[in-house]
C-alpha positions in Angstrom: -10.9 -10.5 14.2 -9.4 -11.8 11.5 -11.8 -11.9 8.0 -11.7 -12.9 4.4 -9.8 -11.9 1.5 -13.3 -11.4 -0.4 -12.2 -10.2 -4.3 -14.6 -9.4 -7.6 -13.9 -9.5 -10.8 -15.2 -7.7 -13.5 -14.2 -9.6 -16.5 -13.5 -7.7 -19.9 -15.6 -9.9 -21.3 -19.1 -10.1 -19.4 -19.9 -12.7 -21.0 -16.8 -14.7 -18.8 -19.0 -14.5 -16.0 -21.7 -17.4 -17.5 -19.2 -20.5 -18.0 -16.8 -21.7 -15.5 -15.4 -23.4 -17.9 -14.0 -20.5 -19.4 -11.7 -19.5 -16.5 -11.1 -23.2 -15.8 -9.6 -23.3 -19.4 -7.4 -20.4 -18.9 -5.9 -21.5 -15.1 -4.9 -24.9 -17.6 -2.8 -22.1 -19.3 -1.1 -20.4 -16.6 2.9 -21.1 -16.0 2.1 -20.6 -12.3 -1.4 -21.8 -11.2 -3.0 -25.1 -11.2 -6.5 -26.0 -10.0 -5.7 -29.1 -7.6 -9.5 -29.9 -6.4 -12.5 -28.5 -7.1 -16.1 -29.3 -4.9 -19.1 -27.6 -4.5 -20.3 -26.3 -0.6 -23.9 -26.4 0.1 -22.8 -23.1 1.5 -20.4 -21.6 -0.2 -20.7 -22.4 -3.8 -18.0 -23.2 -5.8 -14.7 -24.3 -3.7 -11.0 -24.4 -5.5 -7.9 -25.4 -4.3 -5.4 -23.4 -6.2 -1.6 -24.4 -6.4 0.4 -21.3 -6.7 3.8 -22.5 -7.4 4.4 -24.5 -3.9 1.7 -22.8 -2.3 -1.9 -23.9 -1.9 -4.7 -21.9 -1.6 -8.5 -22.7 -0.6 -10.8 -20.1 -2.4 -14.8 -19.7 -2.8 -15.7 -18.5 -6.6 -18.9 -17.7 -7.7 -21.2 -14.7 -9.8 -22.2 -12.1 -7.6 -24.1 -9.2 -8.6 -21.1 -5.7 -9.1 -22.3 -3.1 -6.9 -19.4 -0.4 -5.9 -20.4 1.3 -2.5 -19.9 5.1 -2.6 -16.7 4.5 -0.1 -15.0 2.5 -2.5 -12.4 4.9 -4.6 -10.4 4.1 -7.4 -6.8 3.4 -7.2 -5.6 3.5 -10.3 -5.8 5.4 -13.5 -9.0 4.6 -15.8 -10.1 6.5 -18.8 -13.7 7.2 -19.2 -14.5 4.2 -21.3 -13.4 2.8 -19.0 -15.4 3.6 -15.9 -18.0 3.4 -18.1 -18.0 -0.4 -18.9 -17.3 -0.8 -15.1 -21.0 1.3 -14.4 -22.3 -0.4 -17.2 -21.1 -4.3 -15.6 -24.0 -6.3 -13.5 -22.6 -9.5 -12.7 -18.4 -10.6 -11.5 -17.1 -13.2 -10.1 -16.0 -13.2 -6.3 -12.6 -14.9 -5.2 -12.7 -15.2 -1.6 -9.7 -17.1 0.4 -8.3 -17.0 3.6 -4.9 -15.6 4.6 -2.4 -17.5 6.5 1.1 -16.4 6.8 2.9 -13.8 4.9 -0.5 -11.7 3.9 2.2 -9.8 1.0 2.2 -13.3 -0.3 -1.2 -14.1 0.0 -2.2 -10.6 -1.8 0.2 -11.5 -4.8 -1.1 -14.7 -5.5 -4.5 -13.9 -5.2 -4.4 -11.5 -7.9 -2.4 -14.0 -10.0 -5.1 -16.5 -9.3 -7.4 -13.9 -10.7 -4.9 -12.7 -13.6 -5.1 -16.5 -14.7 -8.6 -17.2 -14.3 -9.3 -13.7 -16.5 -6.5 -13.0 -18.4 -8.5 -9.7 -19.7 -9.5 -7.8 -16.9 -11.3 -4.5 -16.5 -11.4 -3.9 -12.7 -11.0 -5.7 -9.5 -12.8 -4.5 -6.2 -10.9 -5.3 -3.1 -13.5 -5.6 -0.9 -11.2 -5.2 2.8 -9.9 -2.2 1.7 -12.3 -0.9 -0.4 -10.5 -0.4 -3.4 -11.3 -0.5 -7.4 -8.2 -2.2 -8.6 -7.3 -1.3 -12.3 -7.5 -4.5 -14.6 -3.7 -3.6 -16.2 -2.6 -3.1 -12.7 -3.5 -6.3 -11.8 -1.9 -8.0 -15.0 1.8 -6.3 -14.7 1.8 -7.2 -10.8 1.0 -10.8 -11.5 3.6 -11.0 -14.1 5.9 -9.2 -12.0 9.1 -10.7 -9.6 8.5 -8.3 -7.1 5.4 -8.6 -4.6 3.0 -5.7 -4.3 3.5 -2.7 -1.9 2.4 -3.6 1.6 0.0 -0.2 1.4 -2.2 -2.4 -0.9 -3.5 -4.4 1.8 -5.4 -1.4 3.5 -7.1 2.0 2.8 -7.2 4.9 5.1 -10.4 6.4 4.6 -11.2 10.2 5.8 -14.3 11.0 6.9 -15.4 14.7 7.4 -18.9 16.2 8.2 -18.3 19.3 6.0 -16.1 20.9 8.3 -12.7 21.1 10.1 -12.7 17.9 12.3 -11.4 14.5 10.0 -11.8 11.1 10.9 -9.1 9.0 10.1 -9.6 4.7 10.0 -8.2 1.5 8.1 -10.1 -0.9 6.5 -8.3 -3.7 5.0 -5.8 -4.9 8.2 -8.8 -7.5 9.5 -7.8 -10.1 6.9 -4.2 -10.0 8.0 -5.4 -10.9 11.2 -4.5 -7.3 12.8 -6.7 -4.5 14.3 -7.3 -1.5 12.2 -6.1 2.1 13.2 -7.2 5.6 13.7 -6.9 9.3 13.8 -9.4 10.9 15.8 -10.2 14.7 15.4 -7.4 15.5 13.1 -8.1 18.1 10.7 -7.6 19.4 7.2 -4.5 21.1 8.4 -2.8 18.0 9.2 -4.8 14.9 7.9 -1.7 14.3 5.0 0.8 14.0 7.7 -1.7 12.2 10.1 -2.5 9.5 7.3 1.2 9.0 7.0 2.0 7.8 10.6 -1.4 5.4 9.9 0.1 4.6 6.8 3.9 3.8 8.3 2.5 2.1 12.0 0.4 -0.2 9.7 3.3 -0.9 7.4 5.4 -2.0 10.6 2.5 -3.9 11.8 2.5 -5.6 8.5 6.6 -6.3 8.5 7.1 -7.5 11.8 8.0 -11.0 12.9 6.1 -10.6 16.1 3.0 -9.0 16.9 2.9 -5.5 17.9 0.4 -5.2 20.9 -1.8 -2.8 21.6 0.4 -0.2 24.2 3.6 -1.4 22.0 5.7 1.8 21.5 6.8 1.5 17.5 9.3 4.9 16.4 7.7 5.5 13.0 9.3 9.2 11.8 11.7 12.3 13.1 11.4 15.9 12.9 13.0 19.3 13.9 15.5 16.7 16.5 12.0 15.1 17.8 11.1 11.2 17.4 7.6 10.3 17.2 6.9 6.8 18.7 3.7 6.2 18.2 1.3 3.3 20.0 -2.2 2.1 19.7 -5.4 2.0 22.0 -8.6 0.4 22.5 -10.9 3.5 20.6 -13.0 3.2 24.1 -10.3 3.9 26.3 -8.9 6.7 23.1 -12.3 8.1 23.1 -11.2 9.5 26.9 -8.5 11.6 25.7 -11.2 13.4 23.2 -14.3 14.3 24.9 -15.1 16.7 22.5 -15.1 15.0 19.0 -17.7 14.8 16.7 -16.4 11.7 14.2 -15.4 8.6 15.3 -17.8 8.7 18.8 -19.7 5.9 20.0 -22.8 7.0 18.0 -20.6 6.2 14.8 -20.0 2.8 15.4 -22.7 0.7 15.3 -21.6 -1.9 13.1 -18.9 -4.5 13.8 -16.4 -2.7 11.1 -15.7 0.4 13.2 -17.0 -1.1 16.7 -14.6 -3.8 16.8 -10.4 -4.8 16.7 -10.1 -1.1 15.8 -7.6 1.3 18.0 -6.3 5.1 18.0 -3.0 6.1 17.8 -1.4 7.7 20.7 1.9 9.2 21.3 4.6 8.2 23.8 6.7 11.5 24.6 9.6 9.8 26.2 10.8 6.5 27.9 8.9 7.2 30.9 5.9 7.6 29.5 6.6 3.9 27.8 7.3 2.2 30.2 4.5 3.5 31.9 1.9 3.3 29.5 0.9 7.6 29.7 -0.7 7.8 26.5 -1.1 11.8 24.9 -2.9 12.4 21.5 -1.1 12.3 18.7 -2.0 16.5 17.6 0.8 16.6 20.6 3.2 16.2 17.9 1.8 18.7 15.1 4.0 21.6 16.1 7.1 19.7 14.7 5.2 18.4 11.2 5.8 21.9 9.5 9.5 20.9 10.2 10.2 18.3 7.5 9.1 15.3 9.3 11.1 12.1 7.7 9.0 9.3 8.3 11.1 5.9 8.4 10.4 3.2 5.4 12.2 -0.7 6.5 15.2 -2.0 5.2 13.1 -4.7 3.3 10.4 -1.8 1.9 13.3 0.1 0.8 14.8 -3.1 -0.8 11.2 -4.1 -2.5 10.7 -0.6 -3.7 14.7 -1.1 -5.4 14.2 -4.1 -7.0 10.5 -3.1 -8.8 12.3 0.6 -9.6 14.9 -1.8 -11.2 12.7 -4.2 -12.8 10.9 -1.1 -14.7 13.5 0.5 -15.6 12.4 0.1 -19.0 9.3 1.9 -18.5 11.0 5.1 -17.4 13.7 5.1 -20.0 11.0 4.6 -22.7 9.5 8.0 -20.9 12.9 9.8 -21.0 12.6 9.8 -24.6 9.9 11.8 -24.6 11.4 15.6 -23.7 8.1 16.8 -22.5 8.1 14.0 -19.7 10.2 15.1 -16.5 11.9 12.0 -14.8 13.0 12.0 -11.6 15.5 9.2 -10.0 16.0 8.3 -6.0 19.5 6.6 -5.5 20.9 5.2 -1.8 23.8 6.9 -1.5 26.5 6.0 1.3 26.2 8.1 4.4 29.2 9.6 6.5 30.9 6.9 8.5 29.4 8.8 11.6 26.4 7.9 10.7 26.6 4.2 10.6 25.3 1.6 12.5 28.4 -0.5 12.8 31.8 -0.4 12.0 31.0 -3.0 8.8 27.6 -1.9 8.4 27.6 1.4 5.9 23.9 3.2 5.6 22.7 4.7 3.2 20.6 7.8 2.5 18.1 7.8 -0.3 17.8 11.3 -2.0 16.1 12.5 -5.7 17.8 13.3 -8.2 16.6 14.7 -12.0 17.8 12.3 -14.5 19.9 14.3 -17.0 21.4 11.0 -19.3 21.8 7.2 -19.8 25.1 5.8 -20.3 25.9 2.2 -20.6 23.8 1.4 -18.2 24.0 4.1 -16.0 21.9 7.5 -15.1 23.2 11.1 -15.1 21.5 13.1 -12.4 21.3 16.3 -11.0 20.7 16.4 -7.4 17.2 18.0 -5.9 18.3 18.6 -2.6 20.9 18.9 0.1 21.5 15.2 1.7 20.8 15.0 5.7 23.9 13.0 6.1 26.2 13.0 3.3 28.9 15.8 3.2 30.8 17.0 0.3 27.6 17.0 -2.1 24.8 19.8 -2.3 22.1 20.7 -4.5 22.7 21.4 -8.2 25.4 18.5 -8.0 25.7 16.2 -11.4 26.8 12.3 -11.0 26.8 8.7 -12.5 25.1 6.1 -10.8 25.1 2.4 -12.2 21.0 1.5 -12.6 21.5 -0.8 -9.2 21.4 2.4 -7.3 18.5 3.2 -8.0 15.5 2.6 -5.4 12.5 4.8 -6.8 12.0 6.8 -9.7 8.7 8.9 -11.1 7.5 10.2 -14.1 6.5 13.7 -14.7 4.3 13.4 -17.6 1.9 16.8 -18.8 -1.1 14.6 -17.5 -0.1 13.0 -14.2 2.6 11.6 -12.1 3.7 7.5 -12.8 5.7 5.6 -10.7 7.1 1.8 -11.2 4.3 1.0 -9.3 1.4 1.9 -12.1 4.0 1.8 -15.2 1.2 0.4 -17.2 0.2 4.0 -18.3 3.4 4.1 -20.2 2.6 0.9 -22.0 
């Protein structure tokens, strides 16, 4: 099951591909990595054990020829000069290691193995899940206190022949050591909301302690008073429940990417159908996704996503400045007692507001909406919240949307 992390870099400077001494030289630099060992593989090429702080790391490095499949998409914002340096680049250099343990951990110090082996990077292709990994991206996440999001470590791809029926799949979960997922014969009606129960089972797969088995019932999101629990099937046995779809058939799998340690998401409907293993497709549940479906983040995404809002804070109030820019803020607020999940335990709602003013190091906001479960505020509401409130904000430039997560476009 369980594969490589298998990483390129396309160095600034193509002429950093040539020497190994070069990147050797800048690792000697770095306040975090040291090269411990280093041995050539009749096999393999090039073998370094990295120390990443306390943690060691066994990696394969080596020139490889940059070839970007048409499935690969960009993640990140690059200009045109951009893209064109990256069509323009023949040779990287791969960083392939192994991930053992917390695979959030792994991800994060493989890119700051790569930030301090090429301190000037154009672009990094994520081979598992596909992606084309923006250079400055790569930089502010190394330097950053706060691990990456756990969405980085897969891609859910859509595949559509040119009309209604969507294919939805992972790539990227196989070097945690976990199956990939599907979606079979959604459509363009509901593929958003369909990639979003991927997205949020996959994220749970990622967070949990222990494994979550194939049949596993996992509660993922609500909507209109419904709960969706969501579970996962062997895509043979899925295939069953959909004798009539065109993606994602047996036809489409002959490779060992989509034919195996892959299964589709299925709905349990109720406690009887858990215990009992009665699997029903998941388009059971697209009657209630028109009704504001609130799909549930952890308490330790919510508290990542908090402390990198905070740690960029910075970035957005530079943004504020600019009075074209529209900022939006999203604050926990304390929910009714009612609401809590123990007497000592208060919960908390996190809800947008628009920021209006900064004071001494807090935020004046307007509220954007009416709270599920706080009473005595509504929409159109102004308050102060101190800047450890904050869990999220974006940026509504005249070009595009930033978040903490890509601040580097307002460097």
């Amino acid at each position: 099951m369980k594969e490589s992390s298998f990483m390129i870099v396309i160095p600034m400077n193509p002429q950093d591909v040539d020497d190994p001494e070069i990147f050797l030289k800048n690792v000697q630099e770095s306040d975090h990595v040291r090269v411990k060992d280093l041995h050539f593989d009749d096999d393999c090429g090039m073998i370094i054990n990295f120390l990443v702080d306390d943690a060691e790391y066994e990696a394969a490095v080596g020139p490889t020829p940059v070839e970007i499949p048409n499935m690969f998409r960009p993640e990140h914002t690059f200009t045109e000069e951009e893209f064109k340096l990256i069509d323009e680049a023949e040779m990287g250099i791969y960083v392939s290691m192994e991930f053992e343990g917390d695979c959030n951990q792994c991800f994060y110090d493989q890119l700051r193995i790569i930030d301090a082996m090429f301190p000037e990077t154009l672009a990094v292709l994520d081979c598992p899940s596909e992606k084309l990994l923006s250079g400055k991206w790569v930089a502010l996440a190394s330097s950053s206190s706060v691990l990456p999001a756990p969405r980085y470590l897969f891609t859910v791809q859509a595949i559509s022949d040119g009309g209604d029926e969507v294919w939805l799949h992972t790539h990227g979960l196989k070097r945690c050591g976990l199956y990939e997922l599907e979606i079979l014969n959604s459509n363009k009606e509901f593929f958003h909301d369909h990639y979003k129960m991927i997205e949020s089972f996959a994220l749970r797969m990622l967070e949990s302690d222990d494994p979550i088995e194939p049949g596993d019932g996992v509660f993922v999101a609500q909507a209109a008073g419904k709960v969706l629990t969501l579970t996962a099937l062997d895509w043979k046995e899925a295939l069953k429940f959909y004798p009539d779809v065109t993606l994602g058939t047996a036809e489409d799998r002959n490779d060992e990417v989509h034919d195996k340690d892959t299964c589709v998401l299925m709905i349990y409907r109720n406690d009887y159908e858990e215990q009992n293993k009665i699997y029903t497709p998941v388009q059971d549940f697209n009657q209630f996704l028109g009704q504001n479906p609130m799909f549930m983040f952890s308490t330790e995404e919510t508290k990542r996503m908090s402390a990198l809002a905070i740690e960029r804070i910075p970035y957005m109030l530079k943004a504020f400045e600019n009075k074209d820019n529209t900022v939006i803020i999203k604050v926990g607020l304390i929910t009714d007692k009612e609401h809590w999940s123990s007497e000592d335990k208060p919960e908390r709602e996190h809800i947008w507001f628009e920021l209006k003013d900064v004071k001494d190091g807090s935020i004046v906001a307007e509220l954007t909406q009416d709270p599920y479960y706080v009473s005595g505020i509504k929409q159109g509401d102004i308050g102060t919240f101190p800047f450890s409130d904050i869990t999220d904000w974006l940026v509504f430039t005249k070009e595009c949307r930033i978040s903490p997560d890509d601040a580097y476009l307002l460097s």
